[in-house]
SELUM-282451 format. One record per atom (N, C-alpha, C): residue number from 1; residue in one letter; atom name; x, y, z. Coordinates in steps of 0.02 Angstrom, whole numbers, plus 50000, padded with zeros to 5 digits. Example, Ala and Ser with C-alpha at 12.3 -4.5 7.8 and 13.67 -1.06 7.14 Angstrom:
SELUM-282451
@num 1	residuo A	atomo N	x 50660	y 49716	z 50390
@num 1	residuo A	atomo CA	x 50615	y 49775	z 50390
@num 1	residuo A	atomo C	x 50660	y 49835	z 50390
@num 2	residuo S	atomo N	x 50642	y 49888	z 50354
@num 2	residuo S	atomo CA	x 50684	y 49947	z 50357
@num 2	residuo S	atomo C	x 50645	y 50002	z 50394
//
This chain:
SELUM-282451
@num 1	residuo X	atomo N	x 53499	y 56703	z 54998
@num 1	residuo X	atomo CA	x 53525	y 56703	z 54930
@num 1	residuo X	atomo C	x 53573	y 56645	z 54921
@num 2	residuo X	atomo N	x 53568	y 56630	z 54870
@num 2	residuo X	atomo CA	x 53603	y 56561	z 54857
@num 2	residuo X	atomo C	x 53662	y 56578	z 54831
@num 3	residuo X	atomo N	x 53727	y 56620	z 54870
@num 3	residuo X	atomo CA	x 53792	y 56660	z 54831
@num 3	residuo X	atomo C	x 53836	y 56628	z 54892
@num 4	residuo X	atomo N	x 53861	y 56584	z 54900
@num 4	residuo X	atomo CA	x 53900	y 56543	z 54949
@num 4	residuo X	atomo C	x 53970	y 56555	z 54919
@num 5	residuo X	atomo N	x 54023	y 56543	z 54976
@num 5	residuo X	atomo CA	x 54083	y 56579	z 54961
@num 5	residuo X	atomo C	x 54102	y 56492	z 54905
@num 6	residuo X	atomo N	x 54179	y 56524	z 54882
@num 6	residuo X	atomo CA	x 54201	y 56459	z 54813
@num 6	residuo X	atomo C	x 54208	y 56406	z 54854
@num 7	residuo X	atomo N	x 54248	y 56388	z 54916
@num 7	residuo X	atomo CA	x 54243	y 56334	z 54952
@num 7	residuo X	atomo C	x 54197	y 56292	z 54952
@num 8	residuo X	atomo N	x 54129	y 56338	z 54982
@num 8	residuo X	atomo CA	x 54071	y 56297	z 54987
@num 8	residuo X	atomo C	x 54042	y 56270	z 54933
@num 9	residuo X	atomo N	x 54050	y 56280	z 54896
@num 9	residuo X	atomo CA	x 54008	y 56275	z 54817
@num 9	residuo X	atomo C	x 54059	y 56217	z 54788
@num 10	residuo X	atomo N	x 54111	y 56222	z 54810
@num 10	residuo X	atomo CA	x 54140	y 56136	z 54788
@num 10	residuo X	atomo C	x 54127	y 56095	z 54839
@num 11	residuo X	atomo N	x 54106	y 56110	z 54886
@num 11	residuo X	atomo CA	x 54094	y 56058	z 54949
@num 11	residuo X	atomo C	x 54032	y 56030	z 54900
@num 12	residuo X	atomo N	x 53957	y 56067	z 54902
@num 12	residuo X	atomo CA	x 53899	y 56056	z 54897
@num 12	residuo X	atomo C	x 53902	y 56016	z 54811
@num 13	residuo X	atomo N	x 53962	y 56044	z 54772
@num 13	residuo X	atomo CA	x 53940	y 56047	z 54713
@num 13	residuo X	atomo C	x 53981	y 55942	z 54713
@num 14	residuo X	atomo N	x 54023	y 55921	z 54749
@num 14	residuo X	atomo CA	x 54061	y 55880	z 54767
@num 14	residuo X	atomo C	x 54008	y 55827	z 54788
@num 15	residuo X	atomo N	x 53943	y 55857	z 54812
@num 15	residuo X	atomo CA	x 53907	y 55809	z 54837
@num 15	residuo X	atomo C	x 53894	y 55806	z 54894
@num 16	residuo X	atomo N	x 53932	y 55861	z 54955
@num 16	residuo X	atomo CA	x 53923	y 55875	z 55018
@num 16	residuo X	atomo C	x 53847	y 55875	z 55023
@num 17	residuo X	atomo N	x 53846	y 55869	z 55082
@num 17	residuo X	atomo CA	x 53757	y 55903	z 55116
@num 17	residuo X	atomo C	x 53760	y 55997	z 55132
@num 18	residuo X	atomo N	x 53700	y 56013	z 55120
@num 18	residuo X	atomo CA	x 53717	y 56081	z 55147
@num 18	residuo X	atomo C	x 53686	y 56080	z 55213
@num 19	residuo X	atomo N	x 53731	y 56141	z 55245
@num 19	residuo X	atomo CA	x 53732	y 56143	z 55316
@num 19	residuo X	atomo C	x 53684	y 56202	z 55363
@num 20	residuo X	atomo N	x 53665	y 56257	z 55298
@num 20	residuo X	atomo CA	x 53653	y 56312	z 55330
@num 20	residuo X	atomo C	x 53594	y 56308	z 55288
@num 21	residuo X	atomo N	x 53540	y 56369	z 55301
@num 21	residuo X	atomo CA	x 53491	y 56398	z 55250
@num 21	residuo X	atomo C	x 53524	y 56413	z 55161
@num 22	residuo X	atomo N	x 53573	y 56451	z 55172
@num 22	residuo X	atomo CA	x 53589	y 56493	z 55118
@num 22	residuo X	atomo C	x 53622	y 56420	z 55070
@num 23	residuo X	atomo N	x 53678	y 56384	z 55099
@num 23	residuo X	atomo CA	x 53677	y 56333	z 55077
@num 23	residuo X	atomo C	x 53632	y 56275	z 55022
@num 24	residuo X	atomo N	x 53573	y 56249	z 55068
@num 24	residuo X	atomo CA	x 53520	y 56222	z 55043
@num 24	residuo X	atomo C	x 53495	y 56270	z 55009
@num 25	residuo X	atomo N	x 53484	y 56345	z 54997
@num 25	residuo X	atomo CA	x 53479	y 56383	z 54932
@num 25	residuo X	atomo C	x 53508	y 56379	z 54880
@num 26	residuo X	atomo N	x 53548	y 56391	z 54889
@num 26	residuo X	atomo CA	x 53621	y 56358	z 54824
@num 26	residuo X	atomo C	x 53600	y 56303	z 54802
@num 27	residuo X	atomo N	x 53595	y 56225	z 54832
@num 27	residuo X	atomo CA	x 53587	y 56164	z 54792
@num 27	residuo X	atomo C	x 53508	y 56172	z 54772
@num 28	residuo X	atomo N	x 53453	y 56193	z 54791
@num 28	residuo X	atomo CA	x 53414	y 56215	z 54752
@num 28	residuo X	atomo C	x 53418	y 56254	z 54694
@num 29	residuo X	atomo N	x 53438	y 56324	z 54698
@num 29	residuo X	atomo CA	x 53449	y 56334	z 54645
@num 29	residuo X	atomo C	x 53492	y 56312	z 54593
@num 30	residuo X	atomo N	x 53547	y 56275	z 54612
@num 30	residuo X	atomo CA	x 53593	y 56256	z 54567
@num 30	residuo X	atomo C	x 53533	y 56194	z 54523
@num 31	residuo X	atomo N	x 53494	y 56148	z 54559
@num 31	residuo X	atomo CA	x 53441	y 56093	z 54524
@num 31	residuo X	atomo C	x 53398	y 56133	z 54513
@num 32	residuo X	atomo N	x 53398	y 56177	z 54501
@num 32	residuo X	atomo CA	x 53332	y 56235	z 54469
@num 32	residuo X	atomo C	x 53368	y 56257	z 54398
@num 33	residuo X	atomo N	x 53424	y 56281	z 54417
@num 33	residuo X	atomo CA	x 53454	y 56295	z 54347
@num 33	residuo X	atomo C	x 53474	y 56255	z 54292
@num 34	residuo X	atomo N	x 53502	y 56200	z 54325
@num 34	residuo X	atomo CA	x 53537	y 56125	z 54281
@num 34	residuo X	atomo C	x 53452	y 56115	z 54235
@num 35	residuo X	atomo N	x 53396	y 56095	z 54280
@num 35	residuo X	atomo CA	x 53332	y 56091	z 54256
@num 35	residuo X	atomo C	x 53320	y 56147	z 54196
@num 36	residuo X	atomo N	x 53322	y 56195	z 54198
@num 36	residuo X	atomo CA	x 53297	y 56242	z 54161
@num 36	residuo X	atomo C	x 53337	y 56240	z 54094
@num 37	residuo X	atomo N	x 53396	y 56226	z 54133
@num 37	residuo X	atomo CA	x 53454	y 56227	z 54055
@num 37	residuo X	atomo C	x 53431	y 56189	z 54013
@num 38	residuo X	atomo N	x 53417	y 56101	z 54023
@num 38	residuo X	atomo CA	x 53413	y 56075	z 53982
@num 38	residuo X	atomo C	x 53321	y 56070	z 53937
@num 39	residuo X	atomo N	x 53286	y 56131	z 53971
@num 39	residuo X	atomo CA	x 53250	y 56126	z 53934
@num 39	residuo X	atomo C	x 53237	y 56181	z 53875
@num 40	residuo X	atomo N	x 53288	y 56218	z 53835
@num 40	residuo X	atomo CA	x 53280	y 56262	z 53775
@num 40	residuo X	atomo C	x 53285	y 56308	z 53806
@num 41	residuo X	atomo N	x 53263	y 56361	z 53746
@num 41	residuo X	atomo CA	x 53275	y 56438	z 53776
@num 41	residuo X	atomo C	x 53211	y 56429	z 53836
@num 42	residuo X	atomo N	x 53233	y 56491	z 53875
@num 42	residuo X	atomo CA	x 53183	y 56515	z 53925
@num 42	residuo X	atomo C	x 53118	y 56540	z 53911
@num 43	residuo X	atomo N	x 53087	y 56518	z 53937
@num 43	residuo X	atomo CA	x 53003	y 56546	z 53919
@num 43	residuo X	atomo C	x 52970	y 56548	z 53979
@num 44	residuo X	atomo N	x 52916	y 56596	z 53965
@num 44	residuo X	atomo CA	x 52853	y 56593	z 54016
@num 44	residuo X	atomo C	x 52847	y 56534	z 54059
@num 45	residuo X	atomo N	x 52836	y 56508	z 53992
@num 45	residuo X	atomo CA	x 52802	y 56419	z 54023
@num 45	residuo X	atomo C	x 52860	y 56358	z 54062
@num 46	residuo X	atomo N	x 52904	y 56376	z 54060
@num 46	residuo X	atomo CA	x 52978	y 56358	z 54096
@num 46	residuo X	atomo C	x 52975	y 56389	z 54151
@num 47	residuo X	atomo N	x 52980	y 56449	z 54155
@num 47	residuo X	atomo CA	x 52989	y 56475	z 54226
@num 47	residuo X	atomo C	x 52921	y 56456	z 54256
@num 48	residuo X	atomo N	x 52871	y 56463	z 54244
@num 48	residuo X	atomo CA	x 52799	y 56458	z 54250
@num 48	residuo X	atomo C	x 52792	y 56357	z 54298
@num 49	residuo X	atomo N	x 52832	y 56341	z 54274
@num 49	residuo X	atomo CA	x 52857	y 56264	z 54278
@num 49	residuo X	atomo C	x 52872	y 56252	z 54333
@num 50	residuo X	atomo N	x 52941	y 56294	z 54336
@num 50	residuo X	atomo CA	x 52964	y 56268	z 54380
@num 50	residuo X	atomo C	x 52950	y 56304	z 54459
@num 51	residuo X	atomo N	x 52924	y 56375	z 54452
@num 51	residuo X	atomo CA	x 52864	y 56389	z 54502
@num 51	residuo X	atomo C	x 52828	y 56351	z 54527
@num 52	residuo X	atomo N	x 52783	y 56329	z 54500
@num 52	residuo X	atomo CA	x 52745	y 56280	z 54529
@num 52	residuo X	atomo C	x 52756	y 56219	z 54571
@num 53	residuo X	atomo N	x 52819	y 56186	z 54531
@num 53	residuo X	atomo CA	x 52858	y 56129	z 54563
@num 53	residuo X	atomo C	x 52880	y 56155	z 54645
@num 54	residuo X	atomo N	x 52908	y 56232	z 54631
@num 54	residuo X	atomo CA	x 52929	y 56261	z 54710
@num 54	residuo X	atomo C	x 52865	y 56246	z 54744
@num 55	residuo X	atomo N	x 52824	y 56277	z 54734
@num 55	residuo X	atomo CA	x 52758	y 56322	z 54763
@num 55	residuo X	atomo C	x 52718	y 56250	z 54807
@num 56	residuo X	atomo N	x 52735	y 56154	z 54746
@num 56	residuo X	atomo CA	x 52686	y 56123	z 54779
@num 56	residuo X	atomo C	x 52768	y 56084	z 54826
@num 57	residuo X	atomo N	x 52834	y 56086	z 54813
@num 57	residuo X	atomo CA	x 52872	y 56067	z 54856
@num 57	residuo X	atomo C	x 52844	y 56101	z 54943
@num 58	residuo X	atomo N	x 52835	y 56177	z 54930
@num 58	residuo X	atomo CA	x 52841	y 56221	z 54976
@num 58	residuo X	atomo C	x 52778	y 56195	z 55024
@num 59	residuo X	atomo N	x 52704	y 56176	z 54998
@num 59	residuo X	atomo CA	x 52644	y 56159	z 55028
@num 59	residuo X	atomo C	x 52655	y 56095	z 55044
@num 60	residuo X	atomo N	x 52706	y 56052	z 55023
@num 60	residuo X	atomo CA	x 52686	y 55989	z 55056
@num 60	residuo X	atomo C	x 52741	y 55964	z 55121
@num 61	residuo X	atomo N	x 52784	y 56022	z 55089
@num 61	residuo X	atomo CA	x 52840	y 56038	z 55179
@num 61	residuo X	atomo C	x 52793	y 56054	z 55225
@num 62	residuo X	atomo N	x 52756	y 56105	z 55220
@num 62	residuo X	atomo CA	x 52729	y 56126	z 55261
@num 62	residuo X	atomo C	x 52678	y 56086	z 55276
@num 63	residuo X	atomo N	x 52632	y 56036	z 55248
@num 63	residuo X	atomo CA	x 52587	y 55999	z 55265
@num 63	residuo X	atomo C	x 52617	y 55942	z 55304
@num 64	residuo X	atomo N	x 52649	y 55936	z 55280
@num 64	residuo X	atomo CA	x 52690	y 55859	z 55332
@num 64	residuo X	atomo C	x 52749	y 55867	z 55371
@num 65	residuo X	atomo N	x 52772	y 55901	z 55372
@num 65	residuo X	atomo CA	x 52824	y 55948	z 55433
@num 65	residuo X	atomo C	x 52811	y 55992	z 55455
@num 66	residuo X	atomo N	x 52791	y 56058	z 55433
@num 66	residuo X	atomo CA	x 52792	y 56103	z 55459
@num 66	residuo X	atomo C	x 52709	y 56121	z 55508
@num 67	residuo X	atomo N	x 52661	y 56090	z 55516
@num 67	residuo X	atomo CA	x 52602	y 56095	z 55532
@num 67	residuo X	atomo C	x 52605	y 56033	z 55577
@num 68	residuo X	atomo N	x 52638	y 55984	z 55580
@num 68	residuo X	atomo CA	x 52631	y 55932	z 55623
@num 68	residuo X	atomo C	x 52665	y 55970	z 55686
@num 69	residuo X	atomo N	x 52717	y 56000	z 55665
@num 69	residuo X	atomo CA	x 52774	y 56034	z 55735
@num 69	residuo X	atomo C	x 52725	y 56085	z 55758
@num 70	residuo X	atomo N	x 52705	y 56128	z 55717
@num 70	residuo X	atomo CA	x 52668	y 56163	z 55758
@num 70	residuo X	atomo C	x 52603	y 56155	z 55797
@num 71	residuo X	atomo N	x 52575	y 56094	z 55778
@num 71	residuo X	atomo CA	x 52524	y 56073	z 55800
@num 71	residuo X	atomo C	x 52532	y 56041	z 55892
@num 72	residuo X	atomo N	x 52600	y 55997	z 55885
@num 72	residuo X	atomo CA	x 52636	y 55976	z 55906
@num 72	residuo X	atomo C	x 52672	y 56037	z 55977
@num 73	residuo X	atomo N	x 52681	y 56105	z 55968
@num 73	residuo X	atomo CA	x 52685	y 56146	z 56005
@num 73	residuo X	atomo C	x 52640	y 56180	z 56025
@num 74	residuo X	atomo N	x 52581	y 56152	z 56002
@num 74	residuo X	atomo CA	x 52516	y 56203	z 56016
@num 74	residuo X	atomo C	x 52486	y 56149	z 56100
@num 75	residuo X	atomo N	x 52506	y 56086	z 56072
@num 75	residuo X	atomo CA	x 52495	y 56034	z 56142
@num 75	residuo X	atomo C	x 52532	y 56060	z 56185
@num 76	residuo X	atomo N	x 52614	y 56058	z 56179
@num 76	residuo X	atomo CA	x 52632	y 56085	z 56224
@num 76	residuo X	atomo C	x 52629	y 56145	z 56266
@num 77	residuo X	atomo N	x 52637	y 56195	z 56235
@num 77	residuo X	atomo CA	x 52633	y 56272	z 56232
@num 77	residuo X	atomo C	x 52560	y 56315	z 56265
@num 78	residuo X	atomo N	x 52516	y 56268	z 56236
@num 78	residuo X	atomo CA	x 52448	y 56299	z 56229
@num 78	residuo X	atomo C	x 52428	y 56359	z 56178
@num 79	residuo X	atomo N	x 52388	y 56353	z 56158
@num 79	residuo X	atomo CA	x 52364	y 56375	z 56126
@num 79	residuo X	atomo C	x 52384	y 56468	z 56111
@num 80	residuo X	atomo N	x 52382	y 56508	z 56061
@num 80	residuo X	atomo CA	x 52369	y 56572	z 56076
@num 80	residuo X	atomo C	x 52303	y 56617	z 56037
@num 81	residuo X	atomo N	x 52283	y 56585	z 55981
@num 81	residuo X	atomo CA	x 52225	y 56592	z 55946
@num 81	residuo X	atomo C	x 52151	y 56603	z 55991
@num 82	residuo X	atomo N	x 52129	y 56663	z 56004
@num 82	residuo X	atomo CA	x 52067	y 56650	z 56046
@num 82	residuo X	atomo C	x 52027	y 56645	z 55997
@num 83	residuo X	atomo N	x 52019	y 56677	z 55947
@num 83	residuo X	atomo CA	x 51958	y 56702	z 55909
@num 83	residuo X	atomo C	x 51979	y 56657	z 55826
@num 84	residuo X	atomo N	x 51966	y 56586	z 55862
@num 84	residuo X	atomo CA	x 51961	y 56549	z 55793
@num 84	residuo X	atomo C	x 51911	y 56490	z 55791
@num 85	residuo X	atomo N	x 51902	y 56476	z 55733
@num 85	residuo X	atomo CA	x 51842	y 56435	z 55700
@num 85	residuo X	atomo C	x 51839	y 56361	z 55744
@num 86	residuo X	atomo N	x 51767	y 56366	z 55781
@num 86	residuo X	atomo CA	x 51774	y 56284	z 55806
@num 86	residuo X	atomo C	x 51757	y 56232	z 55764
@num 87	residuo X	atomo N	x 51769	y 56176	z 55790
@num 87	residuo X	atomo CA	x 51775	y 56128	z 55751
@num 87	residuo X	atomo C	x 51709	y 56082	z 55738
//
């Protein structure tokens, strides 16, 4: 949840980096909300908006960070998947 104590929220809001998960929640949502404000009342198609913006942020973390590391520990590690699709 993005509910960081008042300290932190002038750190981040100051321009700090965030340090933790909950943190980097906060400056997301805080550029989620600033965004939303300046576009009129709230609607479907606003929230609907800015969903999506999460949803393709969220797939392309995971396509270019988060799937390289794991790919990346699957060399190391070996494998644990027996029963998957060959190539």
């Amino acid at each position: 949840m993005p509910y960081v104590d008042r300290e932190t929220r002038k750190r981040l809001d100051a321009g700090g980096r965030p340090r933790t998960a909950g943190e980097l929640n906060y400056c997301i949502t805080k550029l989620v909300d600033e965004y939303t404000g300046t576009k009129g009342q709230l609607s479907y198609g606003i929230i609907n908006e800015v969903m999506g913006v999460l949803d393709c942020a969220r797939h392309e973390f995971y396509r270019r960070i988060a799937a390289p590391y794991e790919d990346r520990k699957i060399m190391e590690n070996g494998e644990v998947y027996r029963n998957r699709p060959t190539d």
